[in-house]
C-alpha positions in Angstrom: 0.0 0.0 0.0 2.9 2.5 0.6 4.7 1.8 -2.7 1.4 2.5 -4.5 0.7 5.6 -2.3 4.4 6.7 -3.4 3.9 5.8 -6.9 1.1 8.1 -7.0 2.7 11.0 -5.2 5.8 10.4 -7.9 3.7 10.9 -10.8 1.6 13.4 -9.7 5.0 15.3 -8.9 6.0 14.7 -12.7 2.6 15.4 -14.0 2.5 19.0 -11.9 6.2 19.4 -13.1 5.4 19.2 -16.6 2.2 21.6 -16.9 4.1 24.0 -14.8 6.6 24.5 -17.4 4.0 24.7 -20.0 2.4 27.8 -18.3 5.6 29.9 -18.7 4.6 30.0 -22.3 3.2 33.3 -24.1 0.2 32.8 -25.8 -0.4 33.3 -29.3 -1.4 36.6 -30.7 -4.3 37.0 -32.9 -2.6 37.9 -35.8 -0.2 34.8 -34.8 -2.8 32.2 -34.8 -4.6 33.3 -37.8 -1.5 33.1 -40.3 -0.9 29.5 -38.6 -4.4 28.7 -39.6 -3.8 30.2 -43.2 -0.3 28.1 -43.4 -2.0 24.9 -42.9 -4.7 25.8 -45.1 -1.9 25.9 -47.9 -0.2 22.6 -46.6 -3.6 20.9 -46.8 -4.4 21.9 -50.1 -1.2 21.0 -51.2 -1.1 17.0 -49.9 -5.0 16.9 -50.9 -3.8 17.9 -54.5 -0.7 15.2 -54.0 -1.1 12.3 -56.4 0.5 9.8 -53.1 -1.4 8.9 -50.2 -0.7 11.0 -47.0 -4.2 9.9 -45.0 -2.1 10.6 -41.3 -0.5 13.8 -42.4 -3.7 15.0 -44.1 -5.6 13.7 -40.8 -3.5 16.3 -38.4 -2.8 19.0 -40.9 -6.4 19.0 -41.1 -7.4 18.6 -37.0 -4.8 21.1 -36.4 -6.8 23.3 -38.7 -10.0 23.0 -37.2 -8.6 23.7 -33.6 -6.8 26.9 -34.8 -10.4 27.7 -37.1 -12.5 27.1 -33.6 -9.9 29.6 -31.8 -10.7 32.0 -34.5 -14.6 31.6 -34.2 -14.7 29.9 -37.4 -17.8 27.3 -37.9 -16.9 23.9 -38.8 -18.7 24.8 -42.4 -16.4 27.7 -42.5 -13.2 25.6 -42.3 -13.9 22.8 -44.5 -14.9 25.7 -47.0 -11.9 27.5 -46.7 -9.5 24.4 -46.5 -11.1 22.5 -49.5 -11.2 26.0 -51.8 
């Protein structure tokens, strides 16, 4: 019971560790975020026009989209518009 009570304290030490070095990061600007969202609008055109198969890269190019699109206030219609156009 004590090596699984330490266990726990460890990880929640290394889980607290971690997400307080993530904090120390800036947050995007506005202006940074939307030409993010414009760069993979590009990359996903470009492997959807690509005569080889890229299904995983195309699958997070495209779920990175629609995160930075939602952070935007873009509707989900909006997004697939503007990445498929």
């Amino acid at each position: 019971m004590d090596n699984e009570n330490k266990e726990i304290r460890n990880a929640k030490n290394i889980i607290s560790t971690i997400y307080t070095a993530d904090a120390k990061e800036k947050m995007r600007s506005q202006a940074e975020i939307n030409a993010r969202y414009q760069v993979c609008c590009k990359r996903y055109k470009e492997f959807k026009n690509c005569s080889a198969e890229f299904r995983e890269q195309k699958v997070m190019i495209y779920a990175e989209l629609k995160v930075l699109g939602w952070v935007l206030g873009k509707s989900d219609t909006k997004i697939s518009q503007e990445a498929n156009f």
